[in-house]
C-alpha positions as CSV (number, residue, x, y, z in Angstrom):
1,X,0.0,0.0,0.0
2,X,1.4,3.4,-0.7
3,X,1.5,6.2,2.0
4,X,2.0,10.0,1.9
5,X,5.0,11.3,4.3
6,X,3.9,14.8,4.2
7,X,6.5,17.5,4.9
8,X,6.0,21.2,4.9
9,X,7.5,24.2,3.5
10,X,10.8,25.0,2.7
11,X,11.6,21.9,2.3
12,X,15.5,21.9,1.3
13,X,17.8,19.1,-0.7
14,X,20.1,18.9,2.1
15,X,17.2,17.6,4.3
16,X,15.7,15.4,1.7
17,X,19.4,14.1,1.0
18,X,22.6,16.0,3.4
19,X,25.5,16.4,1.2
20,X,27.7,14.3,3.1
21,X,25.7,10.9,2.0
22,X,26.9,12.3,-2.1
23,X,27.9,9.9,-4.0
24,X,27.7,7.8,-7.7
25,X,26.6,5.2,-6.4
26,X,23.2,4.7,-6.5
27,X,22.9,2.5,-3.6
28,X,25.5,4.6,-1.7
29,X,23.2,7.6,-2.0
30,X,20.3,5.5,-0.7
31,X,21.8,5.8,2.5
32,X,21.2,9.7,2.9
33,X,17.7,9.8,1.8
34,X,15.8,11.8,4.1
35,X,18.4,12.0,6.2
36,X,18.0,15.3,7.3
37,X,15.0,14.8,8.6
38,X,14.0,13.8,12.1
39,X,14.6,10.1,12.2
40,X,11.1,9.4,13.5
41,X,9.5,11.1,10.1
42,X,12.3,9.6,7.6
43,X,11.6,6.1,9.2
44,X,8.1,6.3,8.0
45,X,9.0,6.4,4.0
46,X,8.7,3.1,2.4
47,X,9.6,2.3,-1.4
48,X,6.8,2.9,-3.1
49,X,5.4,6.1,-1.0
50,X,5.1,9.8,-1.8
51,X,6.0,12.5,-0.9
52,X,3.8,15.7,-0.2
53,X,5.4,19.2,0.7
54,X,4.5,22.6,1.0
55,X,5.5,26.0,-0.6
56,X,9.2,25.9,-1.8
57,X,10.0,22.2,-2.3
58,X,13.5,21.0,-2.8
59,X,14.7,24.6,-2.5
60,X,18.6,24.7,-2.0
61,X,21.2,22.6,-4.3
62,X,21.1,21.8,-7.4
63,X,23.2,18.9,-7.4
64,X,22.3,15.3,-8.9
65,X,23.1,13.4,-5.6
66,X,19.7,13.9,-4.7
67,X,18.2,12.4,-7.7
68,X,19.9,9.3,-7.1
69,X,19.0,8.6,-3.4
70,X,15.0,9.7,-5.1
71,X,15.5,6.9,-7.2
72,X,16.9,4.4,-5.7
73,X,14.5,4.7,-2.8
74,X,11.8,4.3,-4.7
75,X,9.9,7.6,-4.8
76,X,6.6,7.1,-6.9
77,X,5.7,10.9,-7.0
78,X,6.2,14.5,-5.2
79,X,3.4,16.6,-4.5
80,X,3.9,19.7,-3.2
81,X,2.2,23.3,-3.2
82,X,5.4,24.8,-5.6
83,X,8.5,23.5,-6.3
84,X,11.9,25.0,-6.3
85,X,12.2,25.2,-10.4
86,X,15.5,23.6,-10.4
87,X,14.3,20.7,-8.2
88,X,11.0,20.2,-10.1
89,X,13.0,19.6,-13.2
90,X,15.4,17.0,-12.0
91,X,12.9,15.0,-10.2
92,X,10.9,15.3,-13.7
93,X,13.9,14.7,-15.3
94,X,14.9,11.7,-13.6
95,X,11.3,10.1,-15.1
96,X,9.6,10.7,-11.1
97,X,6.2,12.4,-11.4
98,X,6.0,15.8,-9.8
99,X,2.5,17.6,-9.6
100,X,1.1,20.7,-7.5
101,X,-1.5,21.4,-5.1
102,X,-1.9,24.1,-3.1
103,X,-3.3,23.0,-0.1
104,X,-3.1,19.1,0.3
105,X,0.4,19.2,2.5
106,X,-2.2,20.7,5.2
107,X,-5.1,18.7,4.5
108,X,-3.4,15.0,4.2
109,X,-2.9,13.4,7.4
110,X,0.8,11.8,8.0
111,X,1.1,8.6,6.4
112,X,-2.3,8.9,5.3
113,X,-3.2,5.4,2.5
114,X,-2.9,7.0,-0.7
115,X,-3.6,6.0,-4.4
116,X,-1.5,8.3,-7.3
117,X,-3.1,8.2,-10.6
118,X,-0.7,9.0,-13.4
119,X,-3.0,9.0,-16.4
120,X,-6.2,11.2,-14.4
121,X,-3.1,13.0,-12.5
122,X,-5.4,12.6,-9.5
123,X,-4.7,11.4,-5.5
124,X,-7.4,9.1,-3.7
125,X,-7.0,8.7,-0.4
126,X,-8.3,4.7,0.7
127,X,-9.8,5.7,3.8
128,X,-12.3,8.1,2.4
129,X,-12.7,7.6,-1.0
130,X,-11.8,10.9,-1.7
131,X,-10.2,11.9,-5.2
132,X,-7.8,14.8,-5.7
133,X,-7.3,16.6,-8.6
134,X,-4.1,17.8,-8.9
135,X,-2.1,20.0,-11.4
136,X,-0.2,17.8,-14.0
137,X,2.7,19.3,-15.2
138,X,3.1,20.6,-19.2
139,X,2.7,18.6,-22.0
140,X,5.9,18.1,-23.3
141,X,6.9,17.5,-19.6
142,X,4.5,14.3,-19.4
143,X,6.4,12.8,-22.3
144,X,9.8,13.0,-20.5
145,X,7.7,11.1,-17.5
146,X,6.4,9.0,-20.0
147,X,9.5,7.7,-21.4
148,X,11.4,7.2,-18.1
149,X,13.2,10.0,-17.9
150,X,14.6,12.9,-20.0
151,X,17.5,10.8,-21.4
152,X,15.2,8.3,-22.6
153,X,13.2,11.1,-23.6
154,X,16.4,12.0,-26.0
155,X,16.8,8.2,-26.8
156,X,20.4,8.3,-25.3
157,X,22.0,5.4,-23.7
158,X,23.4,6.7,-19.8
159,X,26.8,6.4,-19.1
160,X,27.9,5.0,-15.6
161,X,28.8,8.2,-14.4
162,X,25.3,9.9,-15.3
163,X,23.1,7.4,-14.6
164,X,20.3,8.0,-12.0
């Protein structure tokens, strides 16, 4: 089942992933996901899960690192209220579904039973029933999602040192 760790606002890469857990390796990077968090909220995330912030997600580096520990993590989809710009196109990038809503970080109880539609772009949460609409990024964005990722997008191979 997939649950929503909601976070709020200001929400900054070196708390989603500190820059000492950097590294190429994808399973390295791992490590440091949500690390700067408080342990007790981090522990909560399973593979699979969202995540939900507020205004200003992923504010704060712009560095790849990030991506990787996203990924290998297993992050089906961000939702937040507004994204950092660089953050929202690295995470879209990286073939992860990002989509905005302005108010749901404050309506979505912690670890709330969620279900992400990717085709309706909407959130239903198991308990109540309730569907969310919620704003689906751009066109030509979708297709980068659609195809895995922007480098699939591009129908480029990834190196070692690039991939994800």
């Amino acid at each position: 089942m997939t649950h929503a760790l909601v976070l709020g606002d200001n929400i900054n890469t070196d708390l989603l992933h500190p820059p000492r857990f950097f590294a190429a390796d994808p399973e390295a990077a791992a490590q440091g996901f949500l690390a700067g968090l408080p342990p007790e909220l981090a522990r909560q995330f399973s593979p699979g899960d969202i995540l939900v912030g507020g205004r200003n997600f992923g504010c704060g580096s712009s560095r790849e690192a990030y991506i990787r520990a996203f990924r290998a993590a297993g992050v089906a989809c961000v939702i937040a209220h507004s994204f950092s710009r660089i953050f929202y196109r690295n995470i879209i990038n990286a073939g992860i579904p990002a989509a905005c809503h302005p108010t749901l970080y404050q309506q979505l109880p912690q670890g709330a039973a969620v279900q992400f539609d990717r085709t309706a772009w909407t959130l239903q949460r198991q308990e109540t029933g309730q569907v969310i609409a919620l704003e689906a990024p751009e066109a030509h964005l979708r297709g980068i999602l659609d195809a895995g990722g922007l480098l699939a997008y591009l129908g480029l191979e990834t190196s070692h040192a690039l991939r994800c």
